[in-house]
N, C-alpha and C positions, 0 to 999 in steps of 0.2 A: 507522474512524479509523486513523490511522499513528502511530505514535512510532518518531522516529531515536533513538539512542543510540551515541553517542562509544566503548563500548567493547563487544567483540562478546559473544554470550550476557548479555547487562543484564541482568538481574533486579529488579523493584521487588513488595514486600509491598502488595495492596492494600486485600485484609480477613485480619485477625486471624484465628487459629483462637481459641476460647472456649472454655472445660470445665469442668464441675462436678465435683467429688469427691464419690464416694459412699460409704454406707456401710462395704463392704466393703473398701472398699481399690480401688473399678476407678474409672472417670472417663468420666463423659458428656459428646462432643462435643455443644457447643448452637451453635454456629458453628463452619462450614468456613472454613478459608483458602484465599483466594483471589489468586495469584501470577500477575505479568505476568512471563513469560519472553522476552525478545528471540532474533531469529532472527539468525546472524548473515550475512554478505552470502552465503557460501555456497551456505546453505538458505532466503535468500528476496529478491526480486528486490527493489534499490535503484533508484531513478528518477533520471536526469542530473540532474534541480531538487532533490531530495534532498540529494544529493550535493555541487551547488553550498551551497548553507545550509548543511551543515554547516562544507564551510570560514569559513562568516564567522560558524558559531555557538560552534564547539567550540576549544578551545586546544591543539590537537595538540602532548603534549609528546617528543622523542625518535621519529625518523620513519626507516626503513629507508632505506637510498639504494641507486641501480641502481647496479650492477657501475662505472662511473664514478668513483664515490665521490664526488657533488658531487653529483647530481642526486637531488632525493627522490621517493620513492618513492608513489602515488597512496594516498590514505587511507582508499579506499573499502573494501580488507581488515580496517581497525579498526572500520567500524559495522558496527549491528544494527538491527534492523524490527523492529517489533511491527504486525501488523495485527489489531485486533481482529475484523474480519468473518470471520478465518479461525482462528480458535481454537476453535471448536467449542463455545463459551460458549451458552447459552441468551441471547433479548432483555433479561432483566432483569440478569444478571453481566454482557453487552456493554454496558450502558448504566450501569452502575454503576463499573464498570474506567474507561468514555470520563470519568464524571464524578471520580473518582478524579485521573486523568492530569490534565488539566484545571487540576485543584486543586492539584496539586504541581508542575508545571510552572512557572509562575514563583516557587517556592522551591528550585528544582533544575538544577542546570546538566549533568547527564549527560545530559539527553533532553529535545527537542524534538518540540511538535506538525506533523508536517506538513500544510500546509492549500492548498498549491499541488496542482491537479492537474496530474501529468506528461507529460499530450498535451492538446492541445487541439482544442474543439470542432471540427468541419469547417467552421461558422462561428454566428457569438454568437446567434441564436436556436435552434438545433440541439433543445437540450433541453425546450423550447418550443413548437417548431413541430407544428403539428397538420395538415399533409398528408400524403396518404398514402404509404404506406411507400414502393411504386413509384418516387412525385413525386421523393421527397428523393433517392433513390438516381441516378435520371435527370440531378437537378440536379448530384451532387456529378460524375458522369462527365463532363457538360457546363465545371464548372468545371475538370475533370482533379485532382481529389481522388487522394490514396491510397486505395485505399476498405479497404486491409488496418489501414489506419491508423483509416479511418470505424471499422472494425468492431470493434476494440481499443477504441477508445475507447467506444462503445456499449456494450459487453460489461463493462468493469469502471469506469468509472468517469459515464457518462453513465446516461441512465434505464430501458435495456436493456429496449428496446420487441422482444419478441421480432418481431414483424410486419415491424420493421428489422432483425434481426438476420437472420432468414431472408431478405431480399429484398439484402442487401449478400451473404451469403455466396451465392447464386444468380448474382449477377452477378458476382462473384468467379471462382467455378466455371467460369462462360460464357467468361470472358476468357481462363484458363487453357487452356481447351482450344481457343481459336480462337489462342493462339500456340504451342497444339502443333501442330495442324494449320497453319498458317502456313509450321511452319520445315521 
């Protein structure tokens, strides 16, 4: 899951730290705190669809202008990412954060769910289709597909069939080198 936020390094509390006081005077954590830290555009790749949403989600107040002094200045230096698949969280804190976000999300206006994917399928049964790796790869050259684009999309956002992922970067490979040797 994604969460955009309007201001860069966001920060949102998602579980409490907990602690008992003991006798002596020291104190037993019985819950860790668990913090959603946002990345900001920097150190983590924002998507053009992203980016659009934010402008019609977020209320940009006070915006730098290029050298012109009229013209504003792109907003995309002001967000932040949260990708939960890259945090390093265990299945149970990644699905505990998604449910978190979720839940705060429509009492919150610093951060949106993103739920747009940023490329799209090579076409609408893609993630679906059960031929083989070969078949699909054949088809997308027949239809003149990107296939750097197939394979991005495969890779992080489709169902990252390795069997496709090795037969797109094979053919990849083959293309490269037949317009080295070409030129």
């Amino acid at each position: 899951m994604r969460a955009i936020s309007q201001y860069g390094e966001y920060g949102i509390q998602i579980q409490p730290q907990r602690q008992k006081g003991m006798g002596d005077g020291s104190i037993q954590i019985t819950q860790e705190p668990i913090y959603a830290k946002f990345k900001p555009m920097a150190d983590a790749a924002i998507y053009e669809v992203e980016i659009e949403r934010a402008h019609k989600t977020f209320a940009f107040r006070g915006r730098y202008q290029h050298i012109d002094e009229a013209t504003p200045a792109d907003i995309a230096y002001r967000l932040s990412v949260l990708d939960t698949e890259q945090q390093g969280w265990d299945e149970e804190t990644r699905l505990l954060v998604e449910a978190r976000l979720v839940e705060l999300e429509p009492l919150n206006d610093d951060f949106f769910i993103a739920t747009e994917k940023p490329l799209d399928a090579p076409f609408p049964k893609w993630d679906t289709s059960e031929l083989p790796a070969f078949q699909l790869v054949a088809n997308l050259v027949e239809m003149g597909f990107d296939l750097s684009q197939a394979l991005s999309y495969e890779r992080v956002f489709g169902p990252a069939r390795a069997e496709v992922i090795e037969a797109l970067e094979a053919v990849i490979a083959d293309q490269q080198v037949e317009e080295t040797v070409s030129a």
